[in-house]
C-alpha positions as CSV (number, residue, x, y, z in Angstrom):
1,X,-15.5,19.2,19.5
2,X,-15.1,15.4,20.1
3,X,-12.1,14.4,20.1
4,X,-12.9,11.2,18.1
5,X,-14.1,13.6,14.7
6,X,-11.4,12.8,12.2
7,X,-8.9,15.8,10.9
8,X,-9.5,15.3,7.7
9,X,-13.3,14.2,6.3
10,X,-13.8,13.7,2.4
11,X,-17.6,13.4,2.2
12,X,-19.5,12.3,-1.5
13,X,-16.0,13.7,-3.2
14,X,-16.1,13.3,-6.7
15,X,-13.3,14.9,-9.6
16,X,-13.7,14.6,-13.5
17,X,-11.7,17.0,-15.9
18,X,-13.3,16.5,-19.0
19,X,-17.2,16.2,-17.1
20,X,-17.2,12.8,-18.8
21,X,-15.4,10.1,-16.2
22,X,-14.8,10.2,-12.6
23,X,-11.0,10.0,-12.4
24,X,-12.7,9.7,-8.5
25,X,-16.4,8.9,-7.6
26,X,-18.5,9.2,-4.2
27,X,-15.1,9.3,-2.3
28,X,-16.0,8.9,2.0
29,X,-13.0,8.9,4.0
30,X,-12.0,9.8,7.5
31,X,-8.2,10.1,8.0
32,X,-7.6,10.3,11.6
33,X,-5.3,12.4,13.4
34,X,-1.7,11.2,13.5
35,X,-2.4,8.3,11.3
36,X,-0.1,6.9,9.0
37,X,-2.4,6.3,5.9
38,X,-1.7,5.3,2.4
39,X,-3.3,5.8,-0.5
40,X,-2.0,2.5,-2.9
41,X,-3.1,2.0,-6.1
42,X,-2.1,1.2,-9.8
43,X,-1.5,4.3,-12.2
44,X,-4.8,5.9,-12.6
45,X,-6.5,4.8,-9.6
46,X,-7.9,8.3,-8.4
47,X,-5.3,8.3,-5.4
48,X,-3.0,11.3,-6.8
49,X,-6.0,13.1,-7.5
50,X,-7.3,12.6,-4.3
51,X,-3.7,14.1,-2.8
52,X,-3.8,17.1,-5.0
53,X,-7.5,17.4,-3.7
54,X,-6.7,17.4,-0.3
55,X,-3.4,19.5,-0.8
56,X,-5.5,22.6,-2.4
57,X,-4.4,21.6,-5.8
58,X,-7.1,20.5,-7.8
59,X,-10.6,21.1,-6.6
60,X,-13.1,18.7,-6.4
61,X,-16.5,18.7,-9.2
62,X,-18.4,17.6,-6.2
63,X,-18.3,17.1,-2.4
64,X,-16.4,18.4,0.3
65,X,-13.4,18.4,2.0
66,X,-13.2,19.2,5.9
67,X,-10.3,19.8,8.0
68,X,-11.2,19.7,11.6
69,X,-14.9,20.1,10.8
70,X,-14.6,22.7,8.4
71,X,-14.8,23.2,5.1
72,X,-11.6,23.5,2.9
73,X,-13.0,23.2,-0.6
74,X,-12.1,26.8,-1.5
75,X,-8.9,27.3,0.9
76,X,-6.5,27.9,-1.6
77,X,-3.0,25.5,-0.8
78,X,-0.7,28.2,1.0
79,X,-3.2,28.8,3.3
80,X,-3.9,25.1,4.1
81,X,-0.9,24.6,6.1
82,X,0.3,21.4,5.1
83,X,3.8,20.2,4.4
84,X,4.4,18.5,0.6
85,X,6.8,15.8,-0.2
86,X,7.4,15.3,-4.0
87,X,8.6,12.5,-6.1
88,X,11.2,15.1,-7.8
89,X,11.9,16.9,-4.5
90,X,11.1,20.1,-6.0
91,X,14.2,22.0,-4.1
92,X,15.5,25.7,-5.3
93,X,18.7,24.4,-7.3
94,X,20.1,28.2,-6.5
95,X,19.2,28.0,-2.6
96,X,21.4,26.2,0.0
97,X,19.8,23.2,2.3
98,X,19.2,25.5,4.7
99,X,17.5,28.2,2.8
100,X,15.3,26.0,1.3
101,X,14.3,23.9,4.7
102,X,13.7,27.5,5.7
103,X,11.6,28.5,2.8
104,X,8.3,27.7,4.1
105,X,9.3,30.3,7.2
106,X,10.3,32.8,5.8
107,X,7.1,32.9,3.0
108,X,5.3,32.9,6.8
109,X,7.0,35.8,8.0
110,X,9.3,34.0,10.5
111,X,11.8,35.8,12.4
112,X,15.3,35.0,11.3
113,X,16.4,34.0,15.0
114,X,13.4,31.6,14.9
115,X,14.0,30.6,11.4
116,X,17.8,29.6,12.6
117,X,16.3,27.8,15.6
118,X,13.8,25.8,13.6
119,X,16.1,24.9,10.6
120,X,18.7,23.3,13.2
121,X,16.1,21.5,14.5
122,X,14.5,20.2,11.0
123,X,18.0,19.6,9.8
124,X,19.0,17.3,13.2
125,X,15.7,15.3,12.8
126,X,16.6,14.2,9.1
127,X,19.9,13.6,10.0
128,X,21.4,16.8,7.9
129,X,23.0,18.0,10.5
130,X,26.6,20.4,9.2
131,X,24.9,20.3,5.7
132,X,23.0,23.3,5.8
133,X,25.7,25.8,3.4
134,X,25.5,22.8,0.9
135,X,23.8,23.4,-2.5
136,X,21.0,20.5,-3.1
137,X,23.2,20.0,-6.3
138,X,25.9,18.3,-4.3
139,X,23.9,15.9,-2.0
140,X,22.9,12.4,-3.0
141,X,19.3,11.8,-3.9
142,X,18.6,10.2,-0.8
143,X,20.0,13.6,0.9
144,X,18.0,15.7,-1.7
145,X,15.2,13.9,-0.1
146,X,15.8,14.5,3.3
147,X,16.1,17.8,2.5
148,X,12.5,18.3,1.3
149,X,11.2,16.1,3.9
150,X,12.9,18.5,6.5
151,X,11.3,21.5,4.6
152,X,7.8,20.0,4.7
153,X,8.1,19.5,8.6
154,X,9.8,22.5,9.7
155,X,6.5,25.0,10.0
156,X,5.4,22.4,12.1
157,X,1.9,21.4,9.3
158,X,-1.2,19.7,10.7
159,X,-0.5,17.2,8.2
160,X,2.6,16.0,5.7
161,X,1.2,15.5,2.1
162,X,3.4,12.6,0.0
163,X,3.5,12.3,-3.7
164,X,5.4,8.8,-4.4
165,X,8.7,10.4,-2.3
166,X,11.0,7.4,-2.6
167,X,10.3,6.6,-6.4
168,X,13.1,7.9,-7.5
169,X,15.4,6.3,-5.0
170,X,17.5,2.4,-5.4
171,X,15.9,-0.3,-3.7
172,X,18.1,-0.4,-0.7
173,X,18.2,3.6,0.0
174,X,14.5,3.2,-0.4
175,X,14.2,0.9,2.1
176,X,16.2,2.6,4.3
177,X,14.5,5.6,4.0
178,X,10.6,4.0,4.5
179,X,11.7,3.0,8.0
180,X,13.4,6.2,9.0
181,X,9.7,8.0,7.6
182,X,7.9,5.7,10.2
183,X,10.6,6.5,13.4
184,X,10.1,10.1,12.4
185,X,6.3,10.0,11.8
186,X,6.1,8.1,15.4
187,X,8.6,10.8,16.9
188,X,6.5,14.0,15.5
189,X,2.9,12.2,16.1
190,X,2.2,14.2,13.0
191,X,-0.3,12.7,10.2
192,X,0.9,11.6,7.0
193,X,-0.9,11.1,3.7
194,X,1.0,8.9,1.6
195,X,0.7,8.5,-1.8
196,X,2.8,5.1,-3.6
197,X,1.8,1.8,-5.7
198,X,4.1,-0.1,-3.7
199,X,2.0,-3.0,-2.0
200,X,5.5,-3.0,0.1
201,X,6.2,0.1,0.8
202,X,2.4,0.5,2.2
203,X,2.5,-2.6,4.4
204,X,5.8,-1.6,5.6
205,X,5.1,1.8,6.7
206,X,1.3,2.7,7.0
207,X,-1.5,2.3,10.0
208,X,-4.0,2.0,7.2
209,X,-4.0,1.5,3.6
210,X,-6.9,2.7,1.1
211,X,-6.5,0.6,-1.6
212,X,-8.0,2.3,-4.7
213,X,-8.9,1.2,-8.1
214,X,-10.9,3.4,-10.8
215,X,-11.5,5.7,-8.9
216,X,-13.1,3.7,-5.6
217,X,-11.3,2.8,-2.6
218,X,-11.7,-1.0,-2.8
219,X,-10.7,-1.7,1.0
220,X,-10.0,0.6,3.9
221,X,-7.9,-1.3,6.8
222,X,-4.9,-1.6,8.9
223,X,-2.0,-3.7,7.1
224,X,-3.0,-7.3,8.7
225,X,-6.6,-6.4,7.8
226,X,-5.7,-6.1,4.1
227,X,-3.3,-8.5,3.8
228,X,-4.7,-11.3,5.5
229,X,-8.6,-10.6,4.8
230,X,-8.8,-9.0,1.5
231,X,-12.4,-7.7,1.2
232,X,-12.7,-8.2,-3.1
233,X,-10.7,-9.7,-5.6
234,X,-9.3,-7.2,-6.8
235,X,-7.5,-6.0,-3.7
236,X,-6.4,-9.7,-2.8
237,X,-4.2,-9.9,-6.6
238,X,-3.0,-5.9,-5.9
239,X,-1.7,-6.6,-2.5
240,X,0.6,-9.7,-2.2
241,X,1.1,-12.6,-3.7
242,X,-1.5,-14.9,-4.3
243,X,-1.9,-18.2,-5.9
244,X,-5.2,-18.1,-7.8
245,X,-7.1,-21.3,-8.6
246,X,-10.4,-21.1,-11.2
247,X,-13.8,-23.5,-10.4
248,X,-17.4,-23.2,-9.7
249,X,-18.8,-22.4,-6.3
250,X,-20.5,-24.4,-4.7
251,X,-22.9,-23.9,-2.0
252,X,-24.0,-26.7,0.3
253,X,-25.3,-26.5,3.8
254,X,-24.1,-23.2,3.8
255,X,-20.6,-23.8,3.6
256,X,-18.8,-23.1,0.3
257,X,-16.5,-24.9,-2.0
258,X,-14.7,-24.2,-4.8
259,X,-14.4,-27.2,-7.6
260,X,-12.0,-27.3,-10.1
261,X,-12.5,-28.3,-13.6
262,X,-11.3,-31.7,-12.7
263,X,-14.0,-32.4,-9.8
264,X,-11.9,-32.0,-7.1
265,X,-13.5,-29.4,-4.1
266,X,-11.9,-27.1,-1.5
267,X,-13.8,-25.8,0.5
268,X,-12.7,-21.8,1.2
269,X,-14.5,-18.5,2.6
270,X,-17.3,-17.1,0.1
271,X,-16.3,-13.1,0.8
272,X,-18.6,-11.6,-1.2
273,X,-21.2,-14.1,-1.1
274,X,-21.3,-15.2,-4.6
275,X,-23.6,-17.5,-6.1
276,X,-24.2,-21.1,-6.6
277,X,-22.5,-22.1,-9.8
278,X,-21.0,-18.8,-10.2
279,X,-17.4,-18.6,-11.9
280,X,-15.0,-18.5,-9.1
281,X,-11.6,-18.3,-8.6
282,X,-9.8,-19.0,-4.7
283,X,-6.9,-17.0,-3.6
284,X,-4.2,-18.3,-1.4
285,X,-1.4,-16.6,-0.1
286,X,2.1,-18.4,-0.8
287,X,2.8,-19.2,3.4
288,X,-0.3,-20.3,3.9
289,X,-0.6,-23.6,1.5
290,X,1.3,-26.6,3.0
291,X,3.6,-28.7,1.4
292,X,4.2,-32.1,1.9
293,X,5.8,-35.1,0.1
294,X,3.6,-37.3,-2.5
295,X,4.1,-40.4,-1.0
296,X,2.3,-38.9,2.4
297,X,0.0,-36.0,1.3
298,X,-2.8,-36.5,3.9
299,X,-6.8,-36.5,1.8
300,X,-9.1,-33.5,1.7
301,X,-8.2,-30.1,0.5
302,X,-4.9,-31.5,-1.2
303,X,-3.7,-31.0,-4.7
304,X,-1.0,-33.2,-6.1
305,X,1.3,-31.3,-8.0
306,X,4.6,-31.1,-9.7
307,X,7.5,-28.2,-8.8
308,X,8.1,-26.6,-11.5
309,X,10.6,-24.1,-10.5
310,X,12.4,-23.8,-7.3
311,X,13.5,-19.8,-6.7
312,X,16.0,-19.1,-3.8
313,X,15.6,-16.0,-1.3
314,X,17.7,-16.9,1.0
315,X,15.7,-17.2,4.1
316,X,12.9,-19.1,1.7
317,X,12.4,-20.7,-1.2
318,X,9.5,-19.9,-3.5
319,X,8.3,-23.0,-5.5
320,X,6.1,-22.8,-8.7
321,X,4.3,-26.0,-8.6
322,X,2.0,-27.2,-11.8
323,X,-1.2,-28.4,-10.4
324,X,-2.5,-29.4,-13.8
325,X,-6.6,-28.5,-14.8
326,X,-5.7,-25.9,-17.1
327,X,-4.8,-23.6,-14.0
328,X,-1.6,-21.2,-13.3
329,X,1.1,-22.4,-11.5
330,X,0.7,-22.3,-7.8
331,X,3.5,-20.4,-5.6
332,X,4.3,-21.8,-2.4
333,X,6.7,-19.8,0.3
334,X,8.8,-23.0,2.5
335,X,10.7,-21.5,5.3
336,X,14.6,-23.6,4.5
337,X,14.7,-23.3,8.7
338,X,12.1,-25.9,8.8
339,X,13.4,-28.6,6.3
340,X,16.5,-30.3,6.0
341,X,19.3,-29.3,3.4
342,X,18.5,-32.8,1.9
343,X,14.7,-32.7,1.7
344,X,14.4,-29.3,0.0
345,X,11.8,-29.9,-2.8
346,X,13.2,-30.1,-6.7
347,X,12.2,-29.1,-10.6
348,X,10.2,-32.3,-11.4
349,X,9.0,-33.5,-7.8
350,X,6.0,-34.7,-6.8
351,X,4.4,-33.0,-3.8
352,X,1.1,-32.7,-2.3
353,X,-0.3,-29.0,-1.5
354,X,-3.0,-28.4,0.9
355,X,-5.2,-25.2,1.0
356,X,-6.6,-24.8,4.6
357,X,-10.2,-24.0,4.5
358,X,-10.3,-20.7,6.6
359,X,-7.3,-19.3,4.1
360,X,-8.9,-20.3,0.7
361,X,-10.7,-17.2,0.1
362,X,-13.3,-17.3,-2.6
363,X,-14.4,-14.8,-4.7
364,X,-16.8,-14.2,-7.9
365,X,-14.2,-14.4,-11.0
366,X,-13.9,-11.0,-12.7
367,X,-15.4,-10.2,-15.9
368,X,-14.1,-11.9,-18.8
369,X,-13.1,-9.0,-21.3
């Protein structure tokens, strides 16, 4: 077998549970082996079904499934050998930390020297290390988590399944713990599915992202990829922020432009090849538009503007500015390292904002509902 076929193949996979709608249709995906992929998506979006699918869980109306080559479809979930990682954690209340990391050995018929050998082991990786007589009921939830994360590696699986494992966690621990999953999953080489609707949380951890809405991966890429190059509208709103400005395209020459209500053109990337005259919005992300003062805002693709709000992150401030032509406020990210204490930007000033052309991505405008 070539070493290039993916682990795990879902070929024309399709699930419905009332044989009405596809909660996921025609799904084609490779995940390759020792990847770090994501599933990200809004509530709905197929991507837990598609876990549960690939986890022995639910079975799919139509399609297949292959692991290595192979068909899984009918494989019930013990005998898949993957590791699980739950929101709730799922731990026996009544079991210590080390009888439930060892669990998933013992249901496999390990011996109890091996058992003792491996739970050390699973314990030390997660950093649990002298808190195997413990009772889950007096760790943290950040330990709890540990815990089932230890559990879910310790029978060494061919793959770690992830059902939203830090949503239950405060922002910091969460954090934390997403960069601690990404040493481990580069430590064990392993491949992990992971299942979240944190934009954040995907970008910081994953290799690839499939971003899914009803039911259809939208875009398949590494983090750069999807964040710099969204393939479709809706993927560039889902993933980061944008500012979003509404127009007509227009195509001349070949190159395209997008012109406001007011006249004024900027000239963007047509993604999807829309239409002349079709409804249009552009989508900039905040770092990329550049500020500069009213008074010496060079011509072309600038739009005078007024701040509006001025939001402090520390490292950056995020300015809403008011462009005017009946569209939203635009959001623009200034680094404070490169301006002066005295020049920062304030409620009420007038400022000039320039879209470079090869950032100004242009896309059809969705539907109106």
């Amino acid at each position: 077998m070539s070493h290039a076929e993916p682990l795990v193949r879902f070929s024309g996979v399709q699930k419905t549970y009332d044989g009405v709608q596809l909660v996921v249709r025609s799904l084609n995906l490779d995940i390759q082996r020792g990847e770090f992929l994501s599933l990200l998506g809004p509530s709905g979006s197929g991507k837990t079904t598609t876990l549960m699918m690939l986890a022995g869980f639910e079975s799919p109306t139509a399609g297949d499934i292959l692991l290595d080559g192979a068909p899984i479809t009918s494989t019930p979930p013990h005998k898949r050998n993957f590791g699980m990682v739950f929101q709730n954690y799922a731990l026996f209340p009544h079991l210590s930390v080390g009888q439930n990391v060892a669990y998933p050995l013992t249901v496999r018929k390990v011996s109890k020297d091996d058992q003792a050998k491996r739970v050390a082991k699973a314990l030390d990786m997660v950093r649990l290390v002298g808190m195997a007589d413990r009772l889950p009921s007096q760790l943290s939830g950040g330990q709890q988590q540990r815990v089932a994360l230890a559990r879910a590696l310790v029978f060494n699986p061919q793959l770690v399944l992830m059902d939203e494992p830090l949503g239950a966690l405060d922002k910091q621990l969460r954090e934390h713990m997403q960069i601690e999953l990404k040493e481990l999953h580069q430590q064990l080489g392993v491949t992990f599915v992971y299942v979240t609707h944190d934009q954040s949380e995907a970008l910081t951890m994953s290799d690839r992202v499939a971003v899914f809405n009803e039911g259809v991966i939208q875009q398949l890429a590494d983090v750069s990829s999807l964040y710099e190059t969204p393939s479709n509208r809706f993927v560039a709103g889902f993933v980061g922020d944008s500012t979003v400005l509404v127009g007509k395209l227009e195509i001349r020459a070949g190159s395209a432009a997008l012109v406001l209500p007011d006249g004024q053109r900027l000239a963007g990337v047509n993604v999807n090849a829309a239409a002349d005259g079709a409804r249009a919005e552009a989508c900039v992300r905040p770092e990329r538009i550049v500020l500069h003062p009213a008074s010496s805002a060079p011509a072309g693709q600038v739009l005078r503007a007024t701040v509006s709000r001025a939001i402090y992150h520390g490292d950056h401030l995020r300015l809403m500015c008011d462009v005017g032509a009946g569209q939203s406020l635009a959001t623009v990210r200034l680094a404070l390292s490169s301006v002066g204490a005295s020049a920062l930007p304030q409620p009420g000033d007038a400022v000039g904002l320039e879209f470079p052309p090869g950032s100004t991505r242009i896309y059809t405008a969705p539907a109106l509902h």
